[in-house]
C-alpha positions in Angstrom: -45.5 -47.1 -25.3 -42.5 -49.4 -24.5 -40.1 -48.8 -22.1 -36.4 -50.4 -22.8 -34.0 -50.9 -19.6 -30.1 -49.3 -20.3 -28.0 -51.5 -18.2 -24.2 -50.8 -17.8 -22.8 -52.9 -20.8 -19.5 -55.3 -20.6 -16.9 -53.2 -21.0 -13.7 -55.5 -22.0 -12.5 -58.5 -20.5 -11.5 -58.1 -16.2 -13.5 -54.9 -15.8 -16.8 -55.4 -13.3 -17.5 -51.6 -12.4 -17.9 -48.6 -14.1 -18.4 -45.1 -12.1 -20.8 -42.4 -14.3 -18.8 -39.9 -15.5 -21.4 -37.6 -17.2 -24.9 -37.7 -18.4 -24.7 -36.3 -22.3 -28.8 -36.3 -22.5 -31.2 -34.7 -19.7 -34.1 -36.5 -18.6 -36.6 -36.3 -20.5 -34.5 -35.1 -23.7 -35.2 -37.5 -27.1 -32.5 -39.4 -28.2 -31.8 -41.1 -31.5 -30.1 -44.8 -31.9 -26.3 -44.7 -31.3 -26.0 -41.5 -30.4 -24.1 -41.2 -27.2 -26.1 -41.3 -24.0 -23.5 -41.1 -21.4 -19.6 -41.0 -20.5 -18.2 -43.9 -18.0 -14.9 -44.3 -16.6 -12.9 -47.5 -16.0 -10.2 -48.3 -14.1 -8.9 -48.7 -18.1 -10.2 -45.9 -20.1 -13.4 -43.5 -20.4 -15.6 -44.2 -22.7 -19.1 -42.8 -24.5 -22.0 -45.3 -24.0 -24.2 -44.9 -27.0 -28.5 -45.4 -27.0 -29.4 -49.0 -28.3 -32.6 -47.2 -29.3 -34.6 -43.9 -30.6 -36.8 -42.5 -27.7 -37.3 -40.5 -24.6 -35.1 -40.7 -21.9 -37.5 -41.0 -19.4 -35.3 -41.9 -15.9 -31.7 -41.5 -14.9 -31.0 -44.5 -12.3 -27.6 -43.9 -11.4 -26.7 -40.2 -11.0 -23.4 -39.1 -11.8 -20.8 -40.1 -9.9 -22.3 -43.5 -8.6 -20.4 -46.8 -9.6 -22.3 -49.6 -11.2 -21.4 -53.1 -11.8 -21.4 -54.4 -15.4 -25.3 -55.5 -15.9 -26.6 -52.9 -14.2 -29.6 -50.7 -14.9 -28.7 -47.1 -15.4 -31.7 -45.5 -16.7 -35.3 -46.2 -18.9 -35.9 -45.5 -22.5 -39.5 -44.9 -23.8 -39.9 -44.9 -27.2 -43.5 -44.3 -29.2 -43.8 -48.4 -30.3 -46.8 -50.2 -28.8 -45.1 -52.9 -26.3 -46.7 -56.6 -27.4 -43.8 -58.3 -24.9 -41.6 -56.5 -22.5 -38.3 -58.7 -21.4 -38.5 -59.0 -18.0 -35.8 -57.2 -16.0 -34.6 -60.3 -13.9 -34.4 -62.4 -17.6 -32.0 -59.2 -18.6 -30.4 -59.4 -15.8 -29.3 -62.7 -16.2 -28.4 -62.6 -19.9 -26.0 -60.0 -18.5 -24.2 -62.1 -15.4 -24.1 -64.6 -17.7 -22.0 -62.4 -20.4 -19.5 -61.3 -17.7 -19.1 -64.8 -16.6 -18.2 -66.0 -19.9 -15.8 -63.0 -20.6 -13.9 -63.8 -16.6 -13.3 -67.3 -18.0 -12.4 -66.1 -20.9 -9.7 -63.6 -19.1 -8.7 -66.5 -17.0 -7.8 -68.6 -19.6 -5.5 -66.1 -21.7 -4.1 -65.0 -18.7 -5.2 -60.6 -20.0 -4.2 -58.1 -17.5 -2.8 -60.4 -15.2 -0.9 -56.7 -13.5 0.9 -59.2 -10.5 3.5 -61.5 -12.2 3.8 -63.0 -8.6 0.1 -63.6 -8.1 -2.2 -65.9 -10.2 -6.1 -65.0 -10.9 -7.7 -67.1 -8.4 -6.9 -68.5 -4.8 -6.5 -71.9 -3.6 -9.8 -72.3 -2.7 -10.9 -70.5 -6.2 -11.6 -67.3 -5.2 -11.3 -65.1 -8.6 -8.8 -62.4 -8.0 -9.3 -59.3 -10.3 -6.4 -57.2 -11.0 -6.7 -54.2 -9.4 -7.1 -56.7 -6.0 -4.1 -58.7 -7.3 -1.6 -55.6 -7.5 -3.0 -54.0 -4.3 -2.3 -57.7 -2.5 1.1 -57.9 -4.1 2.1 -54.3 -2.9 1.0 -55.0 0.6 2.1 -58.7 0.5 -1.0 -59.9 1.7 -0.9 -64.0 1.0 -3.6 -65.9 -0.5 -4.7 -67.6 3.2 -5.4 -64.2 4.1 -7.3 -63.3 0.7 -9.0 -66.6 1.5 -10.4 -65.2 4.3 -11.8 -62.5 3.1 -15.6 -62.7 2.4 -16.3 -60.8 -1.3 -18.9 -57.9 -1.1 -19.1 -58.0 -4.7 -20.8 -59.7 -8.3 -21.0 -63.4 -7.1 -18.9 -63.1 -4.2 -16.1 -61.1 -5.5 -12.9 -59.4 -3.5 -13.5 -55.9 -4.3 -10.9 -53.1 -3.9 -12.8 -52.0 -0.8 -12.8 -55.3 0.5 -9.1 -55.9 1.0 -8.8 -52.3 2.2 -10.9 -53.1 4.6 -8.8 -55.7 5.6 -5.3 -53.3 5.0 -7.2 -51.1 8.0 -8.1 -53.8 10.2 -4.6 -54.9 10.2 -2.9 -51.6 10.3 -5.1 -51.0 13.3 -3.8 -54.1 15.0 -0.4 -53.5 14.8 -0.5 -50.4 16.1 -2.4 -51.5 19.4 0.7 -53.2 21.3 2.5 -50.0 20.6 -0.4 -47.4 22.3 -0.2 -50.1 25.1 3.4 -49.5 25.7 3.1 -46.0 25.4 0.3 -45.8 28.2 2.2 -47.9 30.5 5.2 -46.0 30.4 4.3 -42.5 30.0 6.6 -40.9 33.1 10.2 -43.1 31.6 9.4 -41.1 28.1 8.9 -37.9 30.0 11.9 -38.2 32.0 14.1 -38.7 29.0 12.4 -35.8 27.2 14.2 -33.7 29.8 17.7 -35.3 29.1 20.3 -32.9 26.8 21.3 -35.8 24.5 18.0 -36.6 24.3 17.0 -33.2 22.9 20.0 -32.7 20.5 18.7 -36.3 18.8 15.1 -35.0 18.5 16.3 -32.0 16.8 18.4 -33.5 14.5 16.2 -36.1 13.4 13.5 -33.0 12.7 15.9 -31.3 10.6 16.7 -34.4 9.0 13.3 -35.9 8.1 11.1 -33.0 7.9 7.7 -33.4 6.3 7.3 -33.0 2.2 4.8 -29.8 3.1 7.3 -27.8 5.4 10.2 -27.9 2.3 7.5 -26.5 0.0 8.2 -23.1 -1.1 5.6 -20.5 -0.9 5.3 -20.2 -4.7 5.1 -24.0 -5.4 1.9 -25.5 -7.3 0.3 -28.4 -5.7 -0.8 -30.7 -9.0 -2.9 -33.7 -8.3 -3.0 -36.1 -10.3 -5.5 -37.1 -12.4 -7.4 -40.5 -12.2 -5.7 -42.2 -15.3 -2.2 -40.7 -14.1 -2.8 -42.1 -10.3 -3.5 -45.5 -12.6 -0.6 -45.1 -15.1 1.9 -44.5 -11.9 0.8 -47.2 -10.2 1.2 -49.5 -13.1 4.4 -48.3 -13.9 6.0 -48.7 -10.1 4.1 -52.4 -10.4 6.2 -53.0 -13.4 9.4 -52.5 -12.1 8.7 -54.6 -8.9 7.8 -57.5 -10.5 10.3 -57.9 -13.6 14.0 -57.6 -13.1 14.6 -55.0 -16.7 17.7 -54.7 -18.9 17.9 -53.0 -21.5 19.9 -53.5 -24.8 20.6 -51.3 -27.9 21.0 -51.3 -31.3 21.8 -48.9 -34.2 20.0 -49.2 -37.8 21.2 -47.6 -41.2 17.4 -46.8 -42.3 18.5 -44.8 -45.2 16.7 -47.4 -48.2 13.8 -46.9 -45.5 13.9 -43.3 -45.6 14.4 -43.1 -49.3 11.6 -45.3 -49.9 9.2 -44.1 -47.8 9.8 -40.2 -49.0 9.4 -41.2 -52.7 6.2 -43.4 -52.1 4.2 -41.3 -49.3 2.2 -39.3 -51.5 1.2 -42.1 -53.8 0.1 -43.7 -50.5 -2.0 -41.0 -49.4 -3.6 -40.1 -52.9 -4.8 -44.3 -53.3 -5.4 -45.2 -49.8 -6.9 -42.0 -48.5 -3.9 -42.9 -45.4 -0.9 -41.0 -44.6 2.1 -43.1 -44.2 4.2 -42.9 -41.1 7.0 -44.5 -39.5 5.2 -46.3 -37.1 2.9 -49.0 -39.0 6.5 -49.8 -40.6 7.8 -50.5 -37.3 4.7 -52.2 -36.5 5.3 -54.7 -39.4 8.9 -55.1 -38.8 8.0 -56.1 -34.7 5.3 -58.4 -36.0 7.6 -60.4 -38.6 10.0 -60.6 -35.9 7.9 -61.9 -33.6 6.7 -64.2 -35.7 10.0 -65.7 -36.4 11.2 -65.3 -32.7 7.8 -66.3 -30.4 9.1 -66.8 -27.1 10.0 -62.7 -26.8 6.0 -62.8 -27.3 5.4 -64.2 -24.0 4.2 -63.6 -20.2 4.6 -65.0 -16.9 2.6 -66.4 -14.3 4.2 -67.0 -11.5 6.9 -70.1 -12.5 5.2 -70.8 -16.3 5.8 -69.2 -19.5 2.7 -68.1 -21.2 3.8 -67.8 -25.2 0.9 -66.2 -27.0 -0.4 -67.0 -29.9 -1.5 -64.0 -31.4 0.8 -61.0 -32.6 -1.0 -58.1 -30.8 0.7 -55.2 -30.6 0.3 -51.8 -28.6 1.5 -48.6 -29.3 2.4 -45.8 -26.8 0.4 -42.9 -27.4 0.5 -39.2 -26.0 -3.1 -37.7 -25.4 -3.5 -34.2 -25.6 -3.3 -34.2 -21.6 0.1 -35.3 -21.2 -1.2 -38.4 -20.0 -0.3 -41.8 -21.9 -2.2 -44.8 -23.5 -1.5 -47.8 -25.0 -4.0 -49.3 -28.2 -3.5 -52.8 -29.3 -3.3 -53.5 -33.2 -4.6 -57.2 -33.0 -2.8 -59.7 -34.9 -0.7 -57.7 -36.7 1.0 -60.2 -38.6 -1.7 -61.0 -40.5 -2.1 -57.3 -41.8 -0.4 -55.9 -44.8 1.4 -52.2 -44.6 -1.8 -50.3 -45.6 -4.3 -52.0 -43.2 -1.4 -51.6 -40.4 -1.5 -48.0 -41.5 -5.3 -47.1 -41.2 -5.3 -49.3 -37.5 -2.4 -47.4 -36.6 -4.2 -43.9 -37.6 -7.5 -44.7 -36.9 -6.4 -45.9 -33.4 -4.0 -42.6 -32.5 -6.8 -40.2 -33.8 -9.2 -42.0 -31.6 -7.5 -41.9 -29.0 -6.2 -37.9 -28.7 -10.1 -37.6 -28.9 -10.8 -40.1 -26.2 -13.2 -42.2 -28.3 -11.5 -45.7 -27.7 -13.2 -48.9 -26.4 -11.8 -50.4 -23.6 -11.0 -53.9 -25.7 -9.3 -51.6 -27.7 -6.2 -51.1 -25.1 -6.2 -54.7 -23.6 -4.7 -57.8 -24.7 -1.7 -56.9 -25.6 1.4 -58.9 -26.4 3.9 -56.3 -27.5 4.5 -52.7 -27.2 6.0 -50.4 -29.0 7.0 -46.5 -27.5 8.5 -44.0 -30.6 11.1 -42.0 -28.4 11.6 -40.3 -32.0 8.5 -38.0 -31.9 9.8 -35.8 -29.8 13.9 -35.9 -31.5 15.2 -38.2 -28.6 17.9 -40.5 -29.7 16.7 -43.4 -27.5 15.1 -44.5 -23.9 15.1 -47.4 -21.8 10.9 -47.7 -21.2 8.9 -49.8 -19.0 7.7 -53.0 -20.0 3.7 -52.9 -19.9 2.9 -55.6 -17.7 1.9 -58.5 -18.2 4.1 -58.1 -21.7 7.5 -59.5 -21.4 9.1 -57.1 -23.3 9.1 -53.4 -25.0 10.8 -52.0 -28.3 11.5 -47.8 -28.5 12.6 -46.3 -31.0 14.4 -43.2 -31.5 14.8 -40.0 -34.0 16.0 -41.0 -37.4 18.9 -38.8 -38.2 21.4 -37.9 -40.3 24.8 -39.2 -39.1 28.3 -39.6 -40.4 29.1 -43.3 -40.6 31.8 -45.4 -41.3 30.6 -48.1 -44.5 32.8 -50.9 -45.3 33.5 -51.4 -49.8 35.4 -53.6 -52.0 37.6 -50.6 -52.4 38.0 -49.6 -48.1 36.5 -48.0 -45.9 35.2 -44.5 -46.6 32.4 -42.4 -44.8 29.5 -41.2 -46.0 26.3 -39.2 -44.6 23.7 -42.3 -43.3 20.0 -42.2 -41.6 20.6 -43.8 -38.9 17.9 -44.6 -35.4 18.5 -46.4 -32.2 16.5 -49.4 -31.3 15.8 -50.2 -27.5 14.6 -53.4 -26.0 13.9 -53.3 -22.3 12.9 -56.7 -21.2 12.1 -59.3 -17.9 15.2 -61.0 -17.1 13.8 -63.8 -15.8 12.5 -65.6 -19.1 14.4 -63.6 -21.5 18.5 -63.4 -21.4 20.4 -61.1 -23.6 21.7 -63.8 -26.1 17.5 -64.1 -27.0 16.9 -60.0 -26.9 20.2 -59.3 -28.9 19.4 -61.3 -31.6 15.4 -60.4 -31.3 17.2 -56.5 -31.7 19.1 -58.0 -34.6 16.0 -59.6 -36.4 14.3 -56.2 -36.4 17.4 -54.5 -37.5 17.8 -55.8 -40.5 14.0 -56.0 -41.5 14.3 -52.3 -41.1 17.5 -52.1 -43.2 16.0 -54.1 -46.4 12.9 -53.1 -45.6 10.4 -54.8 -48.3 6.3 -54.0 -47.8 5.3 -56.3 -50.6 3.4 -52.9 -52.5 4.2 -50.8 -55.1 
């Protein structure tokens, strides 16, 4: 019989860890090829890991719970083929550290997930920096002679998130020593003004004043933690207002032609492409043309340069059925037509309501898109998603009463009308660049052409 090592696989570009959610076969169960085998979480997504091959699974190496690193063995297939050669573990291995080193170069050179505008991928001395050590170091403003120091506990001498909280501790810790030494060496002047009336009016105010979160709870209050992809949406989000300066500018579109179009032409769509046709893959298409024509709103920043990206990739906010939030990239989208932006737009939300996406699936974005208008808002100001320069939402189309200039005067008529919002980073893009980026889309919208009939 021959036995086949499962080892953790790459799972996208910057992630090096994984932690075991849930084993979906028992040891000792048969499994067939592709079927899923187990469920891993990122500090990105969770995912189903599926059996490169028919057999028995014979040995579960990493319980669940554990975290592995990318190249890792997590458990032994035996399948009923006589083994003529067995790959040796340590050649595996290998093949492995070599796939992740190609796909950190890779990330360093396109500059993907970079999460500290502030803070480049590597230290002076080369150290690589990933980006969950990047945003911790630029929350705590820990400089890179300190990261320097650090010694990595992790794949090839990598700072891991333990590492620099290691060193958040050791420092904490030392700043607090001078103060215990004052405190022991002048325990009897504290005490003495403990007894004096001012002193005990202060106390009490500042009590009243600053009383812990837990005392101002009330008794029928529900405690919510939150979940690990909230904890990781949250932090992103505060991380995204502290590193770009955001403004946000608006602007109406008559999408009545739009509308019209789209009504009389929806169930044609469905009945030949098997796809149902929303407003989304439209906007999608109107984004990517107008990025296309306008590239420098498709752009990031590393520290004082201006990264302009090449590809169109686009990601789209999505609600999953836990009120939580993620974001999948349609991947150069200007080089798809309205039906295949339709069935990546579909295939991706379904997929992702039932958890199913890949984790290169929500990276690499350049541009994102939030639809404020699925739940009848008029518009929002969002958060750009870091390190994307800007974001677009758009709001409820509506019937509205408009004024509409003719030969003849002015008269009013009933329009469809939707709100466009463009939040973006201040310091590479002005408002003279966003208004007319706003402008572009506008009228793409407006005269709205999808080149099908």
């Amino acid at each position: 019989m021959a036995r086949m090592n499962i080892i953790l696989p790459a799972m996208g570009e910057g992630v090096i860890e994984a932690t075991i959610n849930k084993w979906l076969v028992a040891e000792g169960s048969m499994i067939k090829e592709d079927e899923p085998l187990v469920e891993v979480a990122t500090d990105k997504v969770d995912s189903e890991i599926p059996s490169p091959a028919s057999g028995t699974l014979v040995s579960v190496l990493a319980p669940e719970g554990t975290v592995k690193k990318i190249g890792d063995i997590i458990a032994i297939i035996e399948d009923d083929v006589q083994a003529t050669t067995e790959v040796p573990e340590k050649v595996e291995k290998e093949v492995e550290r070599i796939r992740e080193t190609i796909d950190a170069m890779k990330e360093e050179k396109e500059e993907i997930e970079v999460l500290s505008g502030g803070m480049k991928s590597r230290t002076p001395s080369g150290k690589f920096l990933s980006p969950l050590v990047r945003s911790i170091a630029a929350r705590e403003g820990i400089s890179y002679d300190e990261l320097d120091k650090i010694t990595g506990t992790g794949m090839d001498g990598r700072i891991t998130k333990d590492d620099i909280l290691k060193l958040l501790e050791k420092t904490q810790k030392s700043d607090k020593e001078p103060e215990i030494r004052r405190s022991a060496e002048e325990p009897k002047k504290e005490e003495e003004l403990k007894t004096e009336p001012e002193f005990q009016k202060i106390t009490s105010e500042k009590k009243t004043e600053a009383a812990p979160l837990h005392e101002k709870r009330q008794e029928a209050d529900e405690v919510i933690p939150m979940d690990r992809i909230r904890k990781i949406i949250a932090e992103h989000m505060v991380m995204s207002k502290r590193t770009s300066p955001h403004v946000t500018s608006f602007i109406d579109a008559d999408v009545t032609k739009l509308v019209n179009w789209r009504n009389s032409y929806k169930d044609k769509f469905l009945k030949a492409e098997g796809q149902k046709l929303t407003l989304m893959p439209i906007f999608v298409d109107a984004v990517a043309r107008a990025l296309y024509e306008m590239p420098m709103i498709n752009i990031s920043v590393d520290g004082t340069n201006i990264i302009k990206r090449k590809n169109i990739n686009i990601g789209m906010a999505t609600a999953m059925p836990d009120g939580n939030l993620i974001v999948p990239v349609i991947r150069n989208a200007n080089e798809k037509n309205l039906t295949g932006l339709a069935k990546a737009v579909n295939d991706l939300a379904d997929r992702a309501r039932k958890n199913k996406l890949k984790p290169d699936e929500i990276s690499g974005g350049t541009f994102t898109i939030t639809n404020f208008g699925s739940y009848h808002n008029l518009a929002g100001t969002p958060i750009i998603n870091q390190p994307q320069a800007a974001i677009l939402g758009t709001g409820v189309v509506r019937k509205t009463p408009v004024v509409i200039e003719t030969p003849d005067g002015d008269v009013i008529a009933i329009r469809q009308i939707m709100i466009l919002s463009l939040s973006y980073d201040h310091r590479v893009i002005d408002g003279a660049l966003a208004g007319k980026f706003l402008h572009k889309v506008k009228g793409i919208l407006e005269n709205y052409s999808p080149g099908i009939e």
